[in-house]
C-alpha positions in Angstrom: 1.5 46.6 109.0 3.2 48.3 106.0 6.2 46.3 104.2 9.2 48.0 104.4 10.6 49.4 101.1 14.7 49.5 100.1 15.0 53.1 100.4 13.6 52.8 103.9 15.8 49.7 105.0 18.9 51.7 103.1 17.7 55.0 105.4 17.6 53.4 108.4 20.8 51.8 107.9 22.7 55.3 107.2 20.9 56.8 110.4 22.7 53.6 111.9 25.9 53.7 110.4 25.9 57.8 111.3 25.2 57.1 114.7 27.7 54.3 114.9 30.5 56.5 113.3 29.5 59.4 115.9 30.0 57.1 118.9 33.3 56.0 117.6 34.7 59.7 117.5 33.5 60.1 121.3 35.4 56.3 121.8 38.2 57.8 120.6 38.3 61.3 122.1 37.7 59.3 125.5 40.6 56.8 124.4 43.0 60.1 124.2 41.6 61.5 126.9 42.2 58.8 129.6 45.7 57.7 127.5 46.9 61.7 128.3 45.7 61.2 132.1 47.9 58.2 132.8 50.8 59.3 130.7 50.3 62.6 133.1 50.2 61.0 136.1 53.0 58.3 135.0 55.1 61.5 134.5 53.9 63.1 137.8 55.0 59.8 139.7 58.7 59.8 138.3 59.4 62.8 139.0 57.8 62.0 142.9 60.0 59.3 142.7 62.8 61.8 141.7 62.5 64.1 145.0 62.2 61.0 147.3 65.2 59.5 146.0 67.1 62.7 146.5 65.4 63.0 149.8 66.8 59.6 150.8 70.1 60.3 149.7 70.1 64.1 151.8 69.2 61.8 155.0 71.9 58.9 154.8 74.3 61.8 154.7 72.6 63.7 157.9 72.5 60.1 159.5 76.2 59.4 158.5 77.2 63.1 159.7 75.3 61.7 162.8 77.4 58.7 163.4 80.6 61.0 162.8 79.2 63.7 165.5 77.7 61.9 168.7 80.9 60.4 169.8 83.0 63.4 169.4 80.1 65.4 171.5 80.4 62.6 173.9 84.2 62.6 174.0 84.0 66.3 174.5 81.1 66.1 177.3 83.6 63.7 178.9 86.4 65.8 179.2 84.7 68.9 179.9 83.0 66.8 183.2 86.3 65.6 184.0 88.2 68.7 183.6 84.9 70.0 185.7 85.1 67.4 188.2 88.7 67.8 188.8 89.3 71.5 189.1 85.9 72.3 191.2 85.8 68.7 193.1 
């Protein structure tokens, strides 16, 4: 078995460091990558949340307009029977 020398220890330890220094670029590029996905989908969510709040809002209206309509139909279906009943009865 050969001893190893300084310039090889010194080599091998710059093939190292390289390597290590490559991988932390990728880290980082990943980092990015997967902080710009959930900033993406964070903003994608709001603006779901956006649309179903003003969704919501539409239907309390078309349920309060419901509230308002059904007894005047059924004030009118009453009066129309009665005025029905009494004229043809």
């Amino acid at each position: 078995m050969t001893q190893s020398t300084n310039n090889d220890l010194q080599r091998s330890l710059g093939r190292l460091e390289g390597s290590q220094e490559a991988m932390d670029s990728r880290m980082s590029k990943l980092e990015k990558t997967v902080e710009d996905g959930f900033q993406s989908i964070s903003n994608k969510l709001d603006r779901i949340g956006t649309r179903i709040e003003t969704i919501e809002a539409v239907e309390a209206q078309r349920t309060g307009a419901w509230k308002v309509i059904v007894p005047v139909v059924t004030i009118l279906s009453s009066i129309v029977t009665w005025l029905v009943g009494r004229f043809l009865g």
